[in-house]
PQR file with spaces between the fields and no chain letter, atoms N, CA, C, O and H, PARSE charges and radii, in Angstrom:
ATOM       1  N    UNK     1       0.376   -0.645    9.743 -0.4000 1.5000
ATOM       2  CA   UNK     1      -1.053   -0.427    9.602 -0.0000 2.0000
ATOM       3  C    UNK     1      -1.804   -1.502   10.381  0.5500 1.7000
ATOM       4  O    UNK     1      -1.103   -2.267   11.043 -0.5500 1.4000
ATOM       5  N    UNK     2      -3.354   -1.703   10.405 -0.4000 1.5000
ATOM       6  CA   UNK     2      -3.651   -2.385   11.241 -0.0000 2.0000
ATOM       7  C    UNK     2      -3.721   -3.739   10.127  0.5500 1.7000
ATOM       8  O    UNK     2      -3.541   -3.856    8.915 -0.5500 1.4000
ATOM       9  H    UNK     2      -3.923   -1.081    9.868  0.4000 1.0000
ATOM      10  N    UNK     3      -4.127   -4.783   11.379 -0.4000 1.5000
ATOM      11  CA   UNK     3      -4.519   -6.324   11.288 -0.0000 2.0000
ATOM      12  C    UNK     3      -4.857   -6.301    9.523  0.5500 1.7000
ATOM      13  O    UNK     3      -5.390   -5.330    8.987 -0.5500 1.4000
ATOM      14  H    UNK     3      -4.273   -4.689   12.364  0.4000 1.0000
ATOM      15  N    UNK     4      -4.574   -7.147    9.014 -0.4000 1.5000
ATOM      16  CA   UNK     4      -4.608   -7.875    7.728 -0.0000 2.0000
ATOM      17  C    UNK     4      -3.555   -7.042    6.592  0.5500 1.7000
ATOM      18  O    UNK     4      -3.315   -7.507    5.478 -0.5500 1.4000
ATOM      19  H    UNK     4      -4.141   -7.936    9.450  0.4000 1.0000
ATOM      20  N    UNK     5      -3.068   -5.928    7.022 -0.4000 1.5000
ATOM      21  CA   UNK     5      -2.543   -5.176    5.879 -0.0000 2.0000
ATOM      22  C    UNK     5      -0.963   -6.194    5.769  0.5500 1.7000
ATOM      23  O    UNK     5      -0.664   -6.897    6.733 -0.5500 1.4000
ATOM      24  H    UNK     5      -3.262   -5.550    7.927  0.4000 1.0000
ATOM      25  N    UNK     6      -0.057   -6.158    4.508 -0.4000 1.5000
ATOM      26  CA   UNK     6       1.082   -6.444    4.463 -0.0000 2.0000
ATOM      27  C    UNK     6       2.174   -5.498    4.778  0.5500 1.7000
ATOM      28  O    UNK     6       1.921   -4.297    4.687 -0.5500 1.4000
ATOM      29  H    UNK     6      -0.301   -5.586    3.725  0.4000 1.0000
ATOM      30  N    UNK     7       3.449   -5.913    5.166 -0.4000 1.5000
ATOM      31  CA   UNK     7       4.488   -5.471    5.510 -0.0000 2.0000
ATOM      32  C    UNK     7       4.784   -4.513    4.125  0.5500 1.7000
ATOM      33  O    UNK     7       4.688   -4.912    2.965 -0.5500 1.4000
ATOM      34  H    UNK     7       3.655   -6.888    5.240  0.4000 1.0000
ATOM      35  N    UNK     8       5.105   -3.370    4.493 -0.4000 1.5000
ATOM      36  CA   UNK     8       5.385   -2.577    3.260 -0.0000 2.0000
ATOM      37  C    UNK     8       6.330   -3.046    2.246  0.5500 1.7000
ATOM      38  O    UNK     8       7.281   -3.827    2.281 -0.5500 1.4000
ATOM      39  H    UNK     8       5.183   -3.046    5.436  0.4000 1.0000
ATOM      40  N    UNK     9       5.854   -2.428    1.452 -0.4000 1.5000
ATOM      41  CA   UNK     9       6.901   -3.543    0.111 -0.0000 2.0000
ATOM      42  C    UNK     9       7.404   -1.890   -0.637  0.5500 1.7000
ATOM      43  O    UNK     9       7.126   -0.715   -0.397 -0.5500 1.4000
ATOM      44  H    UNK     9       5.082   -1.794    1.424  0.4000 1.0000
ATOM      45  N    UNK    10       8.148   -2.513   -1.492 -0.4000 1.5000
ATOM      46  CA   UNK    10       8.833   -0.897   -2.742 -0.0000 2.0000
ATOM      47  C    UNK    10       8.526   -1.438   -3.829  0.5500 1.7000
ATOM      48  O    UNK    10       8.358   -2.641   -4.033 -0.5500 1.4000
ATOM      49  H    UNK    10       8.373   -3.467   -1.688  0.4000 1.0000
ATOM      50  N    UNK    11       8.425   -0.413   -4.701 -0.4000 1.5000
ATOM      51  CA   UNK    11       7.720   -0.161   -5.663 -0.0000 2.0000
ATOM      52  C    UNK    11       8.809    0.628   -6.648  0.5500 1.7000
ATOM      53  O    UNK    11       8.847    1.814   -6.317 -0.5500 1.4000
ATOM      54  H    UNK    11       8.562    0.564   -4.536  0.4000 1.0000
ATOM      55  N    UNK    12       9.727    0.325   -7.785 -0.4000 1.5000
ATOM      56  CA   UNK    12      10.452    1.435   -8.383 -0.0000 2.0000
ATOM      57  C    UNK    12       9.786    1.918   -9.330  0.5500 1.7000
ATOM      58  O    UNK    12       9.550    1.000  -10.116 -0.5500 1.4000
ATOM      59  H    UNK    12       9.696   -0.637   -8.054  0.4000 1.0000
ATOM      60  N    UNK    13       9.327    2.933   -9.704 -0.4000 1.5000
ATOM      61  CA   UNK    13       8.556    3.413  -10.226 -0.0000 2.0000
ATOM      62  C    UNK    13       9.422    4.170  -11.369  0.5500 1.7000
ATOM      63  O    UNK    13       8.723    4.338  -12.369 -0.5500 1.4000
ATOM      64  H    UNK    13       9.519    3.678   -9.065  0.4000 1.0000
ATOM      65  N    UNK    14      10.819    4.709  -11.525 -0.4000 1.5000
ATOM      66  CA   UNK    14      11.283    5.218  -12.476 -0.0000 2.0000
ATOM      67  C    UNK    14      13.045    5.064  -11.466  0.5500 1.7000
ATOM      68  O    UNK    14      13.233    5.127  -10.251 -0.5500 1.4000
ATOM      69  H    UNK    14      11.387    4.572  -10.713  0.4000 1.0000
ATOM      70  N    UNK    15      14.137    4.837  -12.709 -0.4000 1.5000
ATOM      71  CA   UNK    15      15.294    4.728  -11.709 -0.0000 2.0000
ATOM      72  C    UNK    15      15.411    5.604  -10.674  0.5500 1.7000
ATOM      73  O    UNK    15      16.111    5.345   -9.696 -0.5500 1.4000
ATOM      74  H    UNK    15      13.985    4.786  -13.696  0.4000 1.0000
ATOM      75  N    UNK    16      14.576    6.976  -10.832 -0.4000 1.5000
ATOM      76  CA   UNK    16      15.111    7.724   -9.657 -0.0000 2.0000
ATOM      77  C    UNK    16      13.730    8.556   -8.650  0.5500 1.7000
ATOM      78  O    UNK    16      13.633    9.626   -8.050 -0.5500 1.4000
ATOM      79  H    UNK    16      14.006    7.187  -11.626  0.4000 1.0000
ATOM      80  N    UNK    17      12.635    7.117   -8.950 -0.4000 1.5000
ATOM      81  CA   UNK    17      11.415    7.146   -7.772 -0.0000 2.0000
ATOM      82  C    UNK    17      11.467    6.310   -7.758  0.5500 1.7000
ATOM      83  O    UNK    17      12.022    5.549   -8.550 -0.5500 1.4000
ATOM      84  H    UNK    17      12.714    6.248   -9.437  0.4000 1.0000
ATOM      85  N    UNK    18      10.700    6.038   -6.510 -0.4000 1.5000
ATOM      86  CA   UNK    18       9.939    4.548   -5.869 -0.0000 2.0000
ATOM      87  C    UNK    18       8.540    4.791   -5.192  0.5500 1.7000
ATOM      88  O    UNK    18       8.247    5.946   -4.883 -0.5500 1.4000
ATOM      89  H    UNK    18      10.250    6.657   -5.866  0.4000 1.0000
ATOM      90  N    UNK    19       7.855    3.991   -5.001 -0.4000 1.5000
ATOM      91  CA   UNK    19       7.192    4.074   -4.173 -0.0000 2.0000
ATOM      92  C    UNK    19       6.582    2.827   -3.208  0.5500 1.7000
ATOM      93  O    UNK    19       6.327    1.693   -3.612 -0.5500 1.4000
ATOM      94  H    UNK    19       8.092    3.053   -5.252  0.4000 1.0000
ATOM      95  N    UNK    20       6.379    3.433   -1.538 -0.4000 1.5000
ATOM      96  CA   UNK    20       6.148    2.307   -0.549 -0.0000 2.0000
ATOM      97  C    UNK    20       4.628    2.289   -0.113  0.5500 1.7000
ATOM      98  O    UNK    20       3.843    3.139    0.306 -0.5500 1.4000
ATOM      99  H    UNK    20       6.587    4.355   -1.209  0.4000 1.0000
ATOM     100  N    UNK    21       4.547    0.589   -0.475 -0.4000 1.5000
ATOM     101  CA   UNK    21       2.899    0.359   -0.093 -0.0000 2.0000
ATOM     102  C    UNK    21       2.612   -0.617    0.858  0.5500 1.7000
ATOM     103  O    UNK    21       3.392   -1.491    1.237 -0.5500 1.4000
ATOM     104  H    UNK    21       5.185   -0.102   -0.815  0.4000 1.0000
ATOM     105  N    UNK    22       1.481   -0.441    1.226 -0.4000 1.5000
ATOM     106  CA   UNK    22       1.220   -2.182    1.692 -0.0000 2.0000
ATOM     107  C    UNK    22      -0.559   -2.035    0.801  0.5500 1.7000
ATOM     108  O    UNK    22      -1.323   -1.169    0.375 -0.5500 1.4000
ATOM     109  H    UNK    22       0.848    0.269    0.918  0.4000 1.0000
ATOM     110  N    UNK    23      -0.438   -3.752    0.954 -0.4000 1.5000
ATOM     111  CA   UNK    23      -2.065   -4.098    0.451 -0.0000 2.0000
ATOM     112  C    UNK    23      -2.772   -4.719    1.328  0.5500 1.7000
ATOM     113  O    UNK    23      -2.172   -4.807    2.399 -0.5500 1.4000
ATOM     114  H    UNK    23       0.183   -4.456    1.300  0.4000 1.0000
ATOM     115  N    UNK    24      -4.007   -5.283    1.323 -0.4000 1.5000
ATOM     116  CA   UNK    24      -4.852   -5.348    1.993 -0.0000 2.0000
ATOM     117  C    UNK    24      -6.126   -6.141    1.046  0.5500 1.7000
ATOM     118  O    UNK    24      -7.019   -5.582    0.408 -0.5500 1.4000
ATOM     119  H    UNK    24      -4.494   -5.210    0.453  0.4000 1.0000
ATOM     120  N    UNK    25      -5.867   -7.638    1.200 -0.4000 1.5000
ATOM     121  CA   UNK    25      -6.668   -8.161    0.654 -0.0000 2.0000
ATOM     122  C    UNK    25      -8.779   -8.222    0.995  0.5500 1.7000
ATOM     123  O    UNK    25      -9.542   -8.674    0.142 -0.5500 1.4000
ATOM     124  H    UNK    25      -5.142   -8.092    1.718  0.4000 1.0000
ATOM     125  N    UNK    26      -8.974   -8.001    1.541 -0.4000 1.5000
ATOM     126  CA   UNK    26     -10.106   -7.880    1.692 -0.0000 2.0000
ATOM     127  C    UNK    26     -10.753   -6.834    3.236  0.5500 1.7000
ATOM     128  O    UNK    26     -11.297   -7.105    4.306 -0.5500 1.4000
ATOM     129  H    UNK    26      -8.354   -7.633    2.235  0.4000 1.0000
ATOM     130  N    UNK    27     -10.130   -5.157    2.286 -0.4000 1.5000
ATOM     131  CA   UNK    27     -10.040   -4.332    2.862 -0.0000 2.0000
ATOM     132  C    UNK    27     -12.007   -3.751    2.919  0.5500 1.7000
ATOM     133  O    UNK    27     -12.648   -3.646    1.873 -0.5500 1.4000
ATOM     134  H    UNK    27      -9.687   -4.937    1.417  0.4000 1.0000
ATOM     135  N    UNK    28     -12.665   -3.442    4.385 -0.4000 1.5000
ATOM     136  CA   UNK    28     -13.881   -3.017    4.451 -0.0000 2.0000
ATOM     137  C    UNK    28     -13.936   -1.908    5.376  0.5500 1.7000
ATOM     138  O    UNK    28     -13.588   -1.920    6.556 -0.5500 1.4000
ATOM     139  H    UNK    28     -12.145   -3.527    5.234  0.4000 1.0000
ATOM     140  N    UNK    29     -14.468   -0.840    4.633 -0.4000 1.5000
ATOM     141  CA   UNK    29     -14.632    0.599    5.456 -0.0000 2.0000
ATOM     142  C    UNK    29     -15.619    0.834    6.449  0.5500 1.7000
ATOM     143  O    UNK    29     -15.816    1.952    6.926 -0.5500 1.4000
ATOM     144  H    UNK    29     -14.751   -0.830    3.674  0.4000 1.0000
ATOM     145  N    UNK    30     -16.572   -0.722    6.943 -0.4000 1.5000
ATOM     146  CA   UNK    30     -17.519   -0.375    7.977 -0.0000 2.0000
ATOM     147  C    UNK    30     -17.109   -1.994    8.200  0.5500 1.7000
ATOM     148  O    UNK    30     -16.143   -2.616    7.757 -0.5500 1.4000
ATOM     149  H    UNK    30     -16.411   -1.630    6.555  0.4000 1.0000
ATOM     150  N    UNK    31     -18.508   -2.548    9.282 -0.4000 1.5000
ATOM     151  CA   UNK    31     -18.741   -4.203    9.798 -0.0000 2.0000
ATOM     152  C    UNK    31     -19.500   -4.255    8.831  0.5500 1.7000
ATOM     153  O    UNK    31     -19.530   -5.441    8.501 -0.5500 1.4000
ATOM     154  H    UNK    31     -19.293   -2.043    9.642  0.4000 1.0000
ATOM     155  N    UNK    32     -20.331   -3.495    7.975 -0.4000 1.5000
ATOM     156  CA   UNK    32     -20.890   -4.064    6.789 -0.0000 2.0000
ATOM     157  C    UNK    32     -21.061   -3.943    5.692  0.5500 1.7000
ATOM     158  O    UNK    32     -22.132   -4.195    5.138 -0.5500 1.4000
ATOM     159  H    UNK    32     -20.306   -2.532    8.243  0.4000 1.0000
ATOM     160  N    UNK    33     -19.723   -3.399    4.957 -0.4000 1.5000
ATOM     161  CA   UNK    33     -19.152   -3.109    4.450 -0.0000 2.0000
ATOM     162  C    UNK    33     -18.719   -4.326    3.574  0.5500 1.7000
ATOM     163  O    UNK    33     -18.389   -5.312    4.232 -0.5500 1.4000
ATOM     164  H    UNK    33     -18.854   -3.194    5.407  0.4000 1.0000
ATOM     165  N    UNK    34     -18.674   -4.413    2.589 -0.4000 1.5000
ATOM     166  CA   UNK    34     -18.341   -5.480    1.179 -0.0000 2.0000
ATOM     167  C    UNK    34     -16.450   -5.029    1.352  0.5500 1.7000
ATOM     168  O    UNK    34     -15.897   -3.929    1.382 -0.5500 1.4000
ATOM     169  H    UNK    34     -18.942   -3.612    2.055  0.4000 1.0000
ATOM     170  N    UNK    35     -15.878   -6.484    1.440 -0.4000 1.5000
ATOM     171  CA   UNK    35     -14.549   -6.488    1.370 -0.0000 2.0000
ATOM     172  C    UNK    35     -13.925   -6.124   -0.178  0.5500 1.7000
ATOM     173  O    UNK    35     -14.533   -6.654   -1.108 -0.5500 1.4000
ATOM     174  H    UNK    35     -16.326   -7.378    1.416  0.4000 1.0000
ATOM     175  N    UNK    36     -13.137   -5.542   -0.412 -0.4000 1.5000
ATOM     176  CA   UNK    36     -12.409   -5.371   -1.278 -0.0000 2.0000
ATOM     177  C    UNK    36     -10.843   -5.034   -1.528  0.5500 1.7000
ATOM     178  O    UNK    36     -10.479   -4.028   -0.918 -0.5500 1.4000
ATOM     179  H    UNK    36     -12.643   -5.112    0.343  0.4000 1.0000
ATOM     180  N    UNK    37      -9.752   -5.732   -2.373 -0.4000 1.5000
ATOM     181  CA   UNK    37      -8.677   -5.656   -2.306 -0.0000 2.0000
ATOM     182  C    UNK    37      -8.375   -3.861   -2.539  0.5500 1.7000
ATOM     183  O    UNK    37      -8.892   -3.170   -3.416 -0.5500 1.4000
ATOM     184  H    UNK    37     -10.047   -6.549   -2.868  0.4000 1.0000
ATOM     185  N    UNK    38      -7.378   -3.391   -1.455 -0.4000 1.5000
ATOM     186  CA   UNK    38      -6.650   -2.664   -1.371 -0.0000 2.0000
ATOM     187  C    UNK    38      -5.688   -2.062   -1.787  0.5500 1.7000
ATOM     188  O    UNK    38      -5.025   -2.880   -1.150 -0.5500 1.4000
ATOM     189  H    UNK    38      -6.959   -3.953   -0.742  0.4000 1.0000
ATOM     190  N    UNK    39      -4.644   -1.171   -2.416 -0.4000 1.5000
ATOM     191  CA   UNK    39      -3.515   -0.630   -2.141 -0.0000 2.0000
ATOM     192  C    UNK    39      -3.621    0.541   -1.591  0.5500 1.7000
ATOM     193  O    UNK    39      -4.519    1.331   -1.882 -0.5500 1.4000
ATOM     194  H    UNK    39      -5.182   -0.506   -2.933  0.4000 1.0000
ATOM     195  N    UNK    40      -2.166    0.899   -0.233 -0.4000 1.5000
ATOM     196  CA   UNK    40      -2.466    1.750    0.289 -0.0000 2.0000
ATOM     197  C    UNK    40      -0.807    2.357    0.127  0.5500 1.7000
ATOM     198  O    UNK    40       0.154    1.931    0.767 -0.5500 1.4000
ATOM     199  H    UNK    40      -1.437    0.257    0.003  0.4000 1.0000
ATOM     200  N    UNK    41      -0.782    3.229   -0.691 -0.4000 1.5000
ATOM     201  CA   UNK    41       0.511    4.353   -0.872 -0.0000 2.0000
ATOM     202  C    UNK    41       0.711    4.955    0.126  0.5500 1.7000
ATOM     203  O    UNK    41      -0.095    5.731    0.639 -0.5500 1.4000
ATOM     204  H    UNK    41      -1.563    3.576   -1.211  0.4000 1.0000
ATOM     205  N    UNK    42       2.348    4.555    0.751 -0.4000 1.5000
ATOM     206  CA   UNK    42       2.606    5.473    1.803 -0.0000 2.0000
ATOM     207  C    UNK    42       3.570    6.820    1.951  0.5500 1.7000
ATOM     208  O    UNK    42       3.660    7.828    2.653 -0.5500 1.4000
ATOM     209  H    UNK    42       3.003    3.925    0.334  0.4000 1.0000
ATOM     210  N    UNK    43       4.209    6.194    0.864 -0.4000 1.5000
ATOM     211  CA   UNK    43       5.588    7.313    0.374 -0.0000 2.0000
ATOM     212  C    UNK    43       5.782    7.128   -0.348  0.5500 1.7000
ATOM     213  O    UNK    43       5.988    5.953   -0.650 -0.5500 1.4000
ATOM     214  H    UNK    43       4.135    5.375    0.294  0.4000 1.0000
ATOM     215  N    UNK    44       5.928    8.621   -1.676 -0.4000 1.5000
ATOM     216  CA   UNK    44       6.594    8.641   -3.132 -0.0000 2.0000
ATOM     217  C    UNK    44       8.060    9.033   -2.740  0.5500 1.7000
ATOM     218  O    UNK    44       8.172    9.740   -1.738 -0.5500 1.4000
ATOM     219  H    UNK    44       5.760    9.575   -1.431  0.4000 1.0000
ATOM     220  N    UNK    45       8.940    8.745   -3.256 -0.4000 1.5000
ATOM     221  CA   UNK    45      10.522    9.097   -2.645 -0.0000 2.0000
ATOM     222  C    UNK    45      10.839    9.241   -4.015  0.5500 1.7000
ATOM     223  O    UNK    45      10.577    8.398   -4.873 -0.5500 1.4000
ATOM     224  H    UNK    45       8.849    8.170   -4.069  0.4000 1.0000
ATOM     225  N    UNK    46      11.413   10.331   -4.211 -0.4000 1.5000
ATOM     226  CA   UNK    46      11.795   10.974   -5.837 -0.0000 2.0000
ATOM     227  C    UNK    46      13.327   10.999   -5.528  0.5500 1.7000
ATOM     228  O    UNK    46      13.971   11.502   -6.449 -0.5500 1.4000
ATOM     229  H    UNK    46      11.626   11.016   -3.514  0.4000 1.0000
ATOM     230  N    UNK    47      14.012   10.613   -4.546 -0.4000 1.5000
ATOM     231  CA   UNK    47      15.101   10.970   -4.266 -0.0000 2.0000
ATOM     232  C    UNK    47      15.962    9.643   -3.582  0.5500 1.7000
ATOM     233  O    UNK    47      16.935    9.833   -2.851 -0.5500 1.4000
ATOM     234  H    UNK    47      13.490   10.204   -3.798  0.4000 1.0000
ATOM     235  N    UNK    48      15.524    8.461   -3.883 -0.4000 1.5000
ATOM     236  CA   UNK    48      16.094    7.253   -3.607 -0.0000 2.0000
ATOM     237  C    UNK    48      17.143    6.487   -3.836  0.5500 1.7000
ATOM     238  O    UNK    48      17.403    5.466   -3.200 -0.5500 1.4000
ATOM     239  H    UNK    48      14.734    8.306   -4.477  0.4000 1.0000
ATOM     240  N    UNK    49      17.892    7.014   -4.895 -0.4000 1.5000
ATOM     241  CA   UNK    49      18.797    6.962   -5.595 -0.0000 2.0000
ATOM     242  C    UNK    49      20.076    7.980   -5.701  0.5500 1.7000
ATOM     243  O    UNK    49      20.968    7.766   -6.522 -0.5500 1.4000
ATOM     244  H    UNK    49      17.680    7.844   -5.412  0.4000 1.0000
């Protein structure tokens, strides 16, 4: 993802889901736009296991 987001991380969500995110600490949807922390879900994987 772009500039400031983190390297995707996992998430186990039940032994046999997970899910992959990255966050984004002071994520803003314009230039003037109020920053706010992020999570951004990229994949539910029901089948990881």
């Amino acid at each position: 993802m772009d500039d400031g987001w983190s390297k995707t991380r996992h998430f186990e969500i039940t032994s046999k889901a997970r899910a992959d995110y990255q966050f984004h600490n002071a994520y803003k949807t314009s230039i003037e736009g109020d920053p706010h922390p992020v999570v951004a879900i990229l994949t539910l994987n029901f089948s990881s296991h």
